[in-house]
N, C-alpha and C positions, 0 to 999 in steps of 0.2 A: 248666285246659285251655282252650284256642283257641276260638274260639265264631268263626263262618262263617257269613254270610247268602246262602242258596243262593237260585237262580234255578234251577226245571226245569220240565219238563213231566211232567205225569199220563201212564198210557196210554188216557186219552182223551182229551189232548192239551189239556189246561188247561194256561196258565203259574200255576206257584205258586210263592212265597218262603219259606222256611221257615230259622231260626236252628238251626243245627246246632254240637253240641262234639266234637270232632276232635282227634287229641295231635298229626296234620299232616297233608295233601294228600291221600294214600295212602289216609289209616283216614278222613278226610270220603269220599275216592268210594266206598268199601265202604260207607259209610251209607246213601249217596243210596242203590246199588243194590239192598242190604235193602230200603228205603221203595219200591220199584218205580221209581223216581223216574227220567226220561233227563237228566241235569245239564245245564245251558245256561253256568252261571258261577256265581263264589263269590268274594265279598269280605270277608275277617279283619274283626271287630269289634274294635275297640281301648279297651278299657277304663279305663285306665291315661292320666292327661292327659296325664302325660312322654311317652309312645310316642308317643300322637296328636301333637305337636308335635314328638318327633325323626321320624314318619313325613312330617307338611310339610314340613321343614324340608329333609328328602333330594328330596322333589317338586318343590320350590321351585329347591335347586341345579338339578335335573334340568331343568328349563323354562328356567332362566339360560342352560343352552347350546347350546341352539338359539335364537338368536338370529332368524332369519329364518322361522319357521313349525313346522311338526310332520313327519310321515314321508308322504310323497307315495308314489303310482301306483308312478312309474319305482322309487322306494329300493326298494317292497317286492319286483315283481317282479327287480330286480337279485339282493336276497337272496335269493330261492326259487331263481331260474335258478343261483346259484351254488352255492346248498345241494344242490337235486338232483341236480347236476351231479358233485357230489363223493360222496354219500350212491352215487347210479348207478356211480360207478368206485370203491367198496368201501372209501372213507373213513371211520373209525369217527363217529357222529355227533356225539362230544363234541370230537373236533379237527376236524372241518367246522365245527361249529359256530367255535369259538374262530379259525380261520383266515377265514372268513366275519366276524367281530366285525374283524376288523385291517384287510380289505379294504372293510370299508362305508368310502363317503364320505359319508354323513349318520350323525353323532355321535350323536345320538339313539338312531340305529336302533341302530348298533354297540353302545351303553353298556348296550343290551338286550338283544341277542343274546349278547352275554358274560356276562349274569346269565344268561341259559337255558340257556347251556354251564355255569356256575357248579351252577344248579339241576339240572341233568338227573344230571351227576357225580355228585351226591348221592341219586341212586335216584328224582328225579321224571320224569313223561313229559315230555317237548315241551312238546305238545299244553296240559298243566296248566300250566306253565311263561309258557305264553306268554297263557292265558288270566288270569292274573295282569298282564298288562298289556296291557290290551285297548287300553288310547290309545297305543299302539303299533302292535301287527298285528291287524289288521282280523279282525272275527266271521269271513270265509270261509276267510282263511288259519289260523286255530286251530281251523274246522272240517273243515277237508280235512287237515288232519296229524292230526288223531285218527282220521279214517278208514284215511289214511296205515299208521297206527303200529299201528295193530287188524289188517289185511289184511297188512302187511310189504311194500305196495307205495310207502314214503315217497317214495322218488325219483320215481315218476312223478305222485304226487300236489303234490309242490311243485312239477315240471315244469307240468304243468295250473294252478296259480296262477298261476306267472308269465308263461305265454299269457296268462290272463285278464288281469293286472295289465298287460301290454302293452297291450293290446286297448282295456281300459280308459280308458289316461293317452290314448291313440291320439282315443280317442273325444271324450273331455276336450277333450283339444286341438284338434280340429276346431271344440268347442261356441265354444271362447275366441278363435279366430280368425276366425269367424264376427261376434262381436258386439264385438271389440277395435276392428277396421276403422272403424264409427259411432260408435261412440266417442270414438274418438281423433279423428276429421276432427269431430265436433260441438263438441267440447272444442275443438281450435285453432280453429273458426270461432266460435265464442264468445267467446274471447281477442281475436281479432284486430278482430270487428264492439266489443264492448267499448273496443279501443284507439280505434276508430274514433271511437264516439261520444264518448270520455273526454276522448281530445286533440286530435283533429282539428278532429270541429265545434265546437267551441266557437272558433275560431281563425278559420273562414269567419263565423262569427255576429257576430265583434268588427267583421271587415271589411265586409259588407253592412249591421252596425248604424250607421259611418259616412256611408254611402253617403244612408241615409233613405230612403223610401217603402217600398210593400208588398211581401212576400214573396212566392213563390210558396206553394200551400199545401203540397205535400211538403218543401218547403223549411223552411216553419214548424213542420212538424210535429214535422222531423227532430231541429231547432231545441230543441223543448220536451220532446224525451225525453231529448236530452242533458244538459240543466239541469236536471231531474229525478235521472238516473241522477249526479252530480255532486252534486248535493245529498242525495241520499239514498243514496251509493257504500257507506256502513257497513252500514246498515240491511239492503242487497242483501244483502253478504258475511252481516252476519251473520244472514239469513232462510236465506239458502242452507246453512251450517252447522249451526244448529237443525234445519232439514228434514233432512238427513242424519242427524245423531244423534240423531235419531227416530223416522227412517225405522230406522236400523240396530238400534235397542234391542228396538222392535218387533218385525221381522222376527225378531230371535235369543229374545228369549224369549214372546213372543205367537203360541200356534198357529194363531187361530185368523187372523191377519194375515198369518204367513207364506203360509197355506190359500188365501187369498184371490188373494196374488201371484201364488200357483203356477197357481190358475183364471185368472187374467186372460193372463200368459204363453201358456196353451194356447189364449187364444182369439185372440191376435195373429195377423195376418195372416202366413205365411211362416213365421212364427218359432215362433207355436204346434205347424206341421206336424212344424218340426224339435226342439223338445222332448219331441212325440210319438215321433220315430223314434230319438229320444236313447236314450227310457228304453226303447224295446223293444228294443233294441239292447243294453243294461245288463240287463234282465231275462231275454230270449232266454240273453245268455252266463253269465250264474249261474245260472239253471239246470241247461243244460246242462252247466257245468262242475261244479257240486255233484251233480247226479243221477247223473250216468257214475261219479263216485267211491266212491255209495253212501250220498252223501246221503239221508236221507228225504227224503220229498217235502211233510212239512207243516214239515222244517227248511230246507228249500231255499228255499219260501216265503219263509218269517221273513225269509232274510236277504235274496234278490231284489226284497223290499220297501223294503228300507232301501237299498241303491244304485240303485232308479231315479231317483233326484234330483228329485224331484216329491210332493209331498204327497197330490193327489185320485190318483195311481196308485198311490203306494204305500198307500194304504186300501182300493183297489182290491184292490190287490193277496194284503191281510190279510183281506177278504172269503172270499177264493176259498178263503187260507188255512183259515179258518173252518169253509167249507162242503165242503172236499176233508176238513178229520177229520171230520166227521158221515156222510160217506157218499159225500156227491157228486162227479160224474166232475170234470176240473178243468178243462174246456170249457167246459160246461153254466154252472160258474159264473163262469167270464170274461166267457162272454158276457151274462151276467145284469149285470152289473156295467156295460156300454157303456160302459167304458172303453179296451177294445183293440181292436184293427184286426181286423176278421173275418178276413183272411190269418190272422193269428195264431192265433183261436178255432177257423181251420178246420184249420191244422197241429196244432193240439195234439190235435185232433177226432183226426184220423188217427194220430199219433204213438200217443193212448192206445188206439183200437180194434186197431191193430197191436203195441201193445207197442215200438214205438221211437220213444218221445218222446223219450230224449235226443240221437238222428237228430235227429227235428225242431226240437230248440229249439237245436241247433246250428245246423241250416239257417234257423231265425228270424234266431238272430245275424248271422249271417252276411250275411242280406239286407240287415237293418238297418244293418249296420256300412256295407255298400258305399250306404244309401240315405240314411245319414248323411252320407257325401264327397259325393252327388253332389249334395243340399239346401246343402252349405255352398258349394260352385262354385256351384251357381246363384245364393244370396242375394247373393256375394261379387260378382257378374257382375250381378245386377240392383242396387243397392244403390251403386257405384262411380258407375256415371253418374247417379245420380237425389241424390247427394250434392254431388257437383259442380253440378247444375244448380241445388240449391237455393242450394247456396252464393253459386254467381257469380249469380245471383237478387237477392239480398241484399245483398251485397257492390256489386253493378252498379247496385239499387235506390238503396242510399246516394249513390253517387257522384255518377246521375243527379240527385239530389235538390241536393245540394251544389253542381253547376253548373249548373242551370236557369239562377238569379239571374245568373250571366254572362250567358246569351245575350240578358238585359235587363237589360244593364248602361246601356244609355243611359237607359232610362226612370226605373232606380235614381239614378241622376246627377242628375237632373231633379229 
């Protein structure tokens, strides 16, 4: 029999792992539910070497064909909007499904969505279906279709994802066009100051070394960083290379490094502010899009945690978790935390003494979302001129440097 390593919560709201044997899908959730258990996810144990190697081996092909990345913001909302869409005008869910798999334009997505119409044909939920490939569709969307598919209201539940999954990539791409712009203008003017000193001055240095007598001293200066940087042109490249796949090793499997970035980002000038209104922005709309559907609220949590894109707030945010299953209001312990904006600690204040907190954590969103455009206009608006001026700064420094020595060209002469 099957053997299953289950992930759930207590009803006191511990997470536990327990190995459970199951003959399939069906007879493991009638287990969990016997154990009192609320299931979060279950991964087949493979006992068997052969299995374990033809089960890589299909993982393996499957990763070959997505060639450029994994399942993005816009795919997933596309498929929800399309699923609901169809689910809402009384398409049976196993041809929505299969007609949704032909029309994905990420092959990924589709190669999945056709095993869940495969899986569902065969007596499994969705919901299960799709929790079986979670590096596919995100915790929220395999959370909101089991709520979905328990109430009979699937269509407006996938509808509410794919708001979200807009809202989302929306947010995304605000964050990326924001810090693309410095980027990109630091990177050319590094190329270009680089060409400067590589091939330029070395060229003026040949010509005033003829000449004989003293330098000016930016003149010299310029002089000896260029023969430096020429002499030690590998050493750069390869310091700069090293530093990256270091920085990147780090950052991906070092918590407590990654922990560190995320604190230093929030204390950035400007940039911090807008990390801050990133994630309440991400937190506000999970909420309120898991809470209206019938999410609990120590599951809403869980997942509001892991999309604020921030490590000190999503710990933050596991806190409150914490302290909302022992008892406490979920205010009390936000603000215990100094982590979020007292706007925020005072709308939930209110949401929870009235009973319509998911009112208000829509109206969080919402703020956030417009307080997000209007932080990326302004960086975008301060940032443009103060980039240029360093540049032509720099760019204008060299030159000056490079022509002094004409304007004493008779003394050079001499």
């Amino acid at each position: 029999m099957p053997k299953y390593k289950v992930k759930a919560y207590t009803e006191e709201g511990s997470l536990v792992e327990e190995v459970i044997e199951a003959s399939n899908f069906n007879d493991l959730m009638d287990k969990v539910k016997q154990k009192g258990l609320n299931f979060v996810n279950a991964d087949e144990i493979f006992d068997s070497t052969a299995v374990k190697e033809e089960k890589k081996e299909k993982e393996g092909k499957k990763k070959g064909i997505s060639l450029f990345g994994g399942v993005g913001d816009r795919d997933i909302a596309l498929f929800c909007r399309q699923l609901g869409a169809m689910v809402n005008a009384g398409v049976g869910i196993i041809d929505a499904l299969e007609i949704v798999a032909e029309q994905m334009p990420n092959k990924k997505l589709s190669e999945a969505v056709a095993e869940v119409a495969r899986e569902v044909s065969e007596g499994m939920s969705m919901s299960e279906s799709m929790a079986k490939r979670a590096n596919v569709f995100p915790e929220l969307v395999i959370n909101l279709v089991a709520v979905g598919e328990e109430t009979g209201e699937l269509d407006k539940a996938l509808l509410r994802a794919s708001e979200y999954y807009e809202k989302l990539a929306m947010i995304k791409s605000k964050i990326k066009s924001a810090s693309f712009y410095p980027v990109f203008v630091l990177i050319i003017a590094t190329v270009i100051v680089t060409g400067i000193l590589y091939f330029l001055v070395p060229t003026f240095a040949e010509i005033y070394a003829s000449f004989g007598g003293a330098l000016p001293l930016p003149t010299q200066v310029l002089i000896n960083i260029s023969n430096a940087l020429r002499a030690n042109i590998l050493y750069v490249i390869g310091g700069i290379v090293v530093f990256s796949v270091i920085f990147k090793t780090l950052y991906s499997r070092s918590y407590g490094f990654r922990k560190g970035v995320h604190q230093f980002i929030l204390r950035l000038p400007k940039f911090g502010d807008l990390a801050v209104k990133s994630a309440m922005a991400k937190y506000g709309r999970t909420m309120a899009t898991l809470f209206a559907s019938g999410v609990s609220i120590e599951r809403a949590l869980e997942v509001a945690g892991k999309v604020a894109g921030n490590l000190v707030i999503q710990e933050a945010v596991e806190k409150v978790k914490k302290d909302v299953t022992e008892g406490q209001t979920m205010w009390s312990s936000m603000e215990k935390t100094g982590q979020f904006p007292k706007l925020v600690v005072a709308m939930v204040k209110v949401g929870e003494e009235t009973g319509r907190l998911d009112e208000m954590l829509d109206t969080i969103a919402r703020f956030y979302e417009d307080e997000v455009d209007r932080t990326v206009e302004g960086l975008i608006t301060l940032i443009e001129p103060m980039l240029i001026v360093i540049l032509g700064s720099i760019v204008g420094g060299i030159l000056i440097a490079l022509y002094m020595p004409i304007f004493k060209i008779g003394e050079l002469v001499k």
